[in-house]
N, C-alpha and C positions, 0 to 999 in steps of 0.2 A: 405250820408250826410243828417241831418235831419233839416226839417225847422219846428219853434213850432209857429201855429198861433197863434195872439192874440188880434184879435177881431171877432165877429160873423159877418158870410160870407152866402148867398147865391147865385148862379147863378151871379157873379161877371167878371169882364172883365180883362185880362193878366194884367194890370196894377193897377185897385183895390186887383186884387189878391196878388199881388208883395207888396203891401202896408198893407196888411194884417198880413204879415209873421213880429214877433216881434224879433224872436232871431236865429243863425245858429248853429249845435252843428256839432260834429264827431259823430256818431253811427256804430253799428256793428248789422249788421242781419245777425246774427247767423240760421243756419237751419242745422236740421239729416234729412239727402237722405234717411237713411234704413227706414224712415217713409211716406215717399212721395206717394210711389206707393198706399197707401189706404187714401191718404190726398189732393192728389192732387185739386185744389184751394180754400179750404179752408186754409191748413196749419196751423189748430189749433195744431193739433201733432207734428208736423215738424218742427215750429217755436213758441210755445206758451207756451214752457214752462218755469219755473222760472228761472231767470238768464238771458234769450234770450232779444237780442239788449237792452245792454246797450247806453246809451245815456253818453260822456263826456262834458269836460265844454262848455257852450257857450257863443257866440256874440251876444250883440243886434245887432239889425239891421242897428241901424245906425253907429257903426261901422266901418262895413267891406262892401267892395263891392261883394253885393252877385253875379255881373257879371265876378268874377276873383279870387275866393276862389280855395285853392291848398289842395284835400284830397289825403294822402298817407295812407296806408297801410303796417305795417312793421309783417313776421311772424319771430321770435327768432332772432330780430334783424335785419334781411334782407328784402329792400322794396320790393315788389312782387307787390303794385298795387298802382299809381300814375296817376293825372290827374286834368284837371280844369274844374271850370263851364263853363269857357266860349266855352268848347265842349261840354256841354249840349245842345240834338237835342231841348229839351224842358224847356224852362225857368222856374225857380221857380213860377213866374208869370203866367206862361200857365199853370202849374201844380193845383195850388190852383182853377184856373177859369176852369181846366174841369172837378175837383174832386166836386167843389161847383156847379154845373149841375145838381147833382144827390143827394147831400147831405148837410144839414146844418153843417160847418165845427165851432166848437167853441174853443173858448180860451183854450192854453192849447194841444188842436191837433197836433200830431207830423206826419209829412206828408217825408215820405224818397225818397230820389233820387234812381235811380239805381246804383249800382255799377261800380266803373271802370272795365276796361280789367284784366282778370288770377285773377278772384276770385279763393282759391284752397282747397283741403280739408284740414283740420287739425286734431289733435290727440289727445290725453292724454298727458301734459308734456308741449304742444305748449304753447307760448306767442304773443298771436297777440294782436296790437298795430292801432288804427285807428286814426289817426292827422289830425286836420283842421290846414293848417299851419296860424302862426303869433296867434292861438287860444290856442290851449291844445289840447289833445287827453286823450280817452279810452283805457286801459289797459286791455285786460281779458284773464288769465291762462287757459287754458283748463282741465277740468278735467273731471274722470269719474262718471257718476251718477249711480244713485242708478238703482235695473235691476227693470223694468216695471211687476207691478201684470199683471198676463196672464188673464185681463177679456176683452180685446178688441184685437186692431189691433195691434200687435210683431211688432219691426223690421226685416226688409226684403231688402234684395239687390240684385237687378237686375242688367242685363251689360247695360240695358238702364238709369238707376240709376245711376251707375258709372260713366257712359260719361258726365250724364246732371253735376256729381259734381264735374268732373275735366276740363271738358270745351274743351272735347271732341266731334268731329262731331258724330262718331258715336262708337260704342264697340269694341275692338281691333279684327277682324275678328279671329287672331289666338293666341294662347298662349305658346310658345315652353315650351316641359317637359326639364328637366335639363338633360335627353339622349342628346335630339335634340342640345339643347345648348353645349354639349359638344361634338359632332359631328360638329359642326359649325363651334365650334373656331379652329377647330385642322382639316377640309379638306380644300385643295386648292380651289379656286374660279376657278381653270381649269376643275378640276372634278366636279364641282358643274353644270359647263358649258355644260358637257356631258351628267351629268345626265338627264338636263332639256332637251337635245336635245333628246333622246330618249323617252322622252315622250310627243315630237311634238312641244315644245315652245324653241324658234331658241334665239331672239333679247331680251337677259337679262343682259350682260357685260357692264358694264358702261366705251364705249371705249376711248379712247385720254383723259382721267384723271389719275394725280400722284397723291402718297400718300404723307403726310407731316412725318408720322412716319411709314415706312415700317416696323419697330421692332413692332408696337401694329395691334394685328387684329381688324376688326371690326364684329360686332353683335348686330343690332336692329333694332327696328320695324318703320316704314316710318312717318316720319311727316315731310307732304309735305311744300313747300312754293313757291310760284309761281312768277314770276318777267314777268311784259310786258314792251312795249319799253318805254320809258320817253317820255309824253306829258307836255312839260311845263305849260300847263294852269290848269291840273290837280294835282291837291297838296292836302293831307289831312291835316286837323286842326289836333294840337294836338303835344303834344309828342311822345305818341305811333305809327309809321306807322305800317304797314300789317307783315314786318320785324319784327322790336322789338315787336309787339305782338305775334309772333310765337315764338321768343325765349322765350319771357315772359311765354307761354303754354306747350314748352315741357316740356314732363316729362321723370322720369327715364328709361334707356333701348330703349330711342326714339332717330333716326336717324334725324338732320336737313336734309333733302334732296329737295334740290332748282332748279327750273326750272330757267335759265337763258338764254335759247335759244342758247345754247353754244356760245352766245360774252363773248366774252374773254376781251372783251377794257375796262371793269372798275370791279374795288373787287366788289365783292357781298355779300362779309361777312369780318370782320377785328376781330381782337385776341381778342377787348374788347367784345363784342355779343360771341366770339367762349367761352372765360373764362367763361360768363355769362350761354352757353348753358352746357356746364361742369357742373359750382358750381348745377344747378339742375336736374344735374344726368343725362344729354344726353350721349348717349351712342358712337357719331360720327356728323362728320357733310359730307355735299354731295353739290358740286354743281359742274354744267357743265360750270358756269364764272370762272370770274378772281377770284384771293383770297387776299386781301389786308392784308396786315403786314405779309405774309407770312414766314418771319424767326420767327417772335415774335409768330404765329399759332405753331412752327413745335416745338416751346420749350413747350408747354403746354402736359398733358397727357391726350389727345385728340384724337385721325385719325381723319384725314382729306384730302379728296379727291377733288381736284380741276383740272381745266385746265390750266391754266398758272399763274406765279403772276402777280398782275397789282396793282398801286398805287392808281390811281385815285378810288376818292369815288363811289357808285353805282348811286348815281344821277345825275352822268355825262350820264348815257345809259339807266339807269332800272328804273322801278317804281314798288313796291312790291304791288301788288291786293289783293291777297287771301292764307289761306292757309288752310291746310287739305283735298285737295281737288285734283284727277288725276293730274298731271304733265309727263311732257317729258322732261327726264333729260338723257341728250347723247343719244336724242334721242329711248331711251327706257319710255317705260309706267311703272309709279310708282301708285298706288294705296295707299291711306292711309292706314297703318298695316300691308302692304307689310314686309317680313322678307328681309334686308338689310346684306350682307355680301364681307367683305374684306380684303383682305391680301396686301403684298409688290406687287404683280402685277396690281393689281387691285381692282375696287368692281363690284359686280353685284346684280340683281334683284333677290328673289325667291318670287314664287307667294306664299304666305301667306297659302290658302286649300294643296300646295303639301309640303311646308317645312318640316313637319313631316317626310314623307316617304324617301322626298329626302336627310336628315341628313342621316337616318338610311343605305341607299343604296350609298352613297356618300360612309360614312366610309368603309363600306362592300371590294368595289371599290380599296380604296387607300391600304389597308391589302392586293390585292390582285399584286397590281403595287409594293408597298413594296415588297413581294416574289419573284417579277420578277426582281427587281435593284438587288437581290443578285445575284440570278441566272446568270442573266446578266456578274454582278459584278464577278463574280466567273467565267465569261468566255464561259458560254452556249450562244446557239443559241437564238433566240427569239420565233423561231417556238417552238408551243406548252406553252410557256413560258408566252406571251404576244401578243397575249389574253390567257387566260388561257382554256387548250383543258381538254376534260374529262377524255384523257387521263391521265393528270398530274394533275388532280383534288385530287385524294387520299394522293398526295405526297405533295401539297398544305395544305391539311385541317389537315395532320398530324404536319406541319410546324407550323399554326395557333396555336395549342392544345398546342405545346410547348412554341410560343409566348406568351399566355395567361396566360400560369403557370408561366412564371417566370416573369410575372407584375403582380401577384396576392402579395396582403400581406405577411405574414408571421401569422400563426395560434396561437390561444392562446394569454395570457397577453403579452404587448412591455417587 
């Protein structure tokens, strides 16, 4: 939100300050992250170029109460960022009296708030929309510019880069190849369970949780959200709590996964927040509470893993603190970026550094239990069979050779 002074200010008090300010508008501060890392606080490059923060219409001051102004955010239609002043830590007032401290502020100076919660990136194509409600708002298309003469700083994108522009804590530790990913969605969470045990990490099964769609697997990456007990004297101002700001943040291929201290006595998540973590491309949700609306969850094209249903709202038991941040969910440790997977059994943990190996050696695994159901199937012993001995290794890998040929394509033009 922009406020444009209009009288000359020095070294002024929160309430001359407040008096200073002539008009309110909507603006957009626009900024390129791939310029940041050689811009960093100046942000001449990063934000200085033509087009950047457009100003829409405004309000004189007298007006509107600049203690209860509602700016939203809409990108192609959808609001992604909403809130008021009167959750500003710092009043218009304090802002103009600490910024006139240090500088003579004249007629004409536009002075911006911070932004609300789930600023996000955007594209080429996008339409983002910034509204002062009961005011107007700013419109601006996004598009691609022209490429930069190579006589100074290119852009450049780092994972530290990334995080600061999606409003992530920190770089996603791991990135599954599309093997891995396809190893994920197609072995059991029993085998997965094995695997980890063989390589010394025991407590990764996310236990005494159902799925709401046993027919959809799940696969992705952990964004945590943490719930403590409810202290009634503790409330945050605002529309967004620690909750809706984390739905508000995930992003696509990201797991809600909720610490709720396994009570079960109130939802912790209802279908409108689960729709909402959907439409922006969550890829599951996870909690060891209750799950409110739970038939209306089990119709969406969603997983979701809960402990019981329960009706009551979360603010009957829980208070949402934080998120992105370690949880213990059933009891097992979640890490942000942690790889999340799940089937009709269940879900479990994979530490993020071994997911790679454990896809690869998972599938390996279930190819080898597969040869042994026939066998079985076919009325052999298990000896030698399952586990598979070295004896029967050759008769194994010759079985493979021919499973593989005939899941191969077909050669040449369809």
């Amino acid at each position: 939100m922009a406020a444009v002074i209009r009288t000359r200010v020095r070294t002024v008090s929160a309430e001359q300050g407040l008096a200073a300010i002539g008009a309110y508008a909507p603006a957009n501060d626009f900024g390129v992250y791939d310029l940041r890392w050689a811009d960093r606080g100046s942000n001449v490059m990063s934000k200085g170029q033509d087009g950047f923060t457009p100003l829409g219409p405004a309000a004189l001051a007298g007006e509107v109460d600049p203690g209860n102004l509602v700016l939203r955010t809409r990108v192609n239609g959808d609001v992604v960022q909403e809130d008021s002043t009167a959750n500003l830590i710092f009043g218009f007032g304090a802002l103009v009296a600490d910024l006139s401290r240090f500088m003579t502020l004249e007629p004409g100076d536009v002075i911006l708030t911070g932004t609300p919660a789930n600023s996000r990136p955007v594209a080429p194509g996008d339409v983002v929309e910034v509204e002062l409600e009961g005011v107007g708002r700013v419109r601006s298309p996004i598009v691609e510019g022209p490429e930069l003469a190579p006589l100074g700083a290119l852009p450049r994108l780092s994972g530290a880069e990334r995080a600061a522009a999606t409003g992530a804590s920190a770089p996603r530790p791991v990135t599954l190849s599309p093997e891995a990913q396809n190893a994920l969605r197609t072995v059991s969470c029993a085998t997965l369970t094995q695997q980890l045990r063989r390589r010394g990490i025991r407590n990764t099964f996310l236990g005494g949780l159902r799925p709401t769609r046993p027919d959809l697997r799940l696969l992705g990456y952990a964004h945590t959200l943490r719930y403590v007990p409810l202290r009634e004297d503790l409330t945050e101002a605002g529309e967004l709590n620690a909750q809706k700001r984390a739905i508000e943040a995930i992003g696509p291929e990201e797991v809600l996964v909720i610490e709720a201290r396994g009570e079960a006595g109130a939802g912790t998540i209802g279908d409108i927040l689960a729709l909402r973590a959907r439409r922006r491309g969550a890829a599951g949700i996870v909690t060891d509470g209750g799950l409110r609306d739970s038939p209306a969850v089990a119709r969406l094209d969603i997983p979701a893993y809960f402990q019981a249903p329960h009706a009551n709202v979360l603010g009957l038991l829980h208070h949402p603190l934080e998120s992105n941040v370690p949880v213990a969910c059933a009891g097992v440790l979640v890490m942000p970026g942690d790889v999340i997977v799940g089937d009709a059994e269940g879900a479990l943990v994979l530490p993020a550094a071994l997911a790679e190996e454990v896809a690869r050696d998972a599938l390996e695994q279930e190819e080898r239990e597969a040869w042994a159901v026939e066998r079985v199937d076919a009325g052999e012993s298990i000896r030698g069979v399952y586990p598979l001995s070295e004896a029967r290794r050759a008769e194994y890998e010759e079985w493979r050779s021919r499973r593989a040929e005939s899941a191969a394509p077909p050669e040449g033009p369809p």
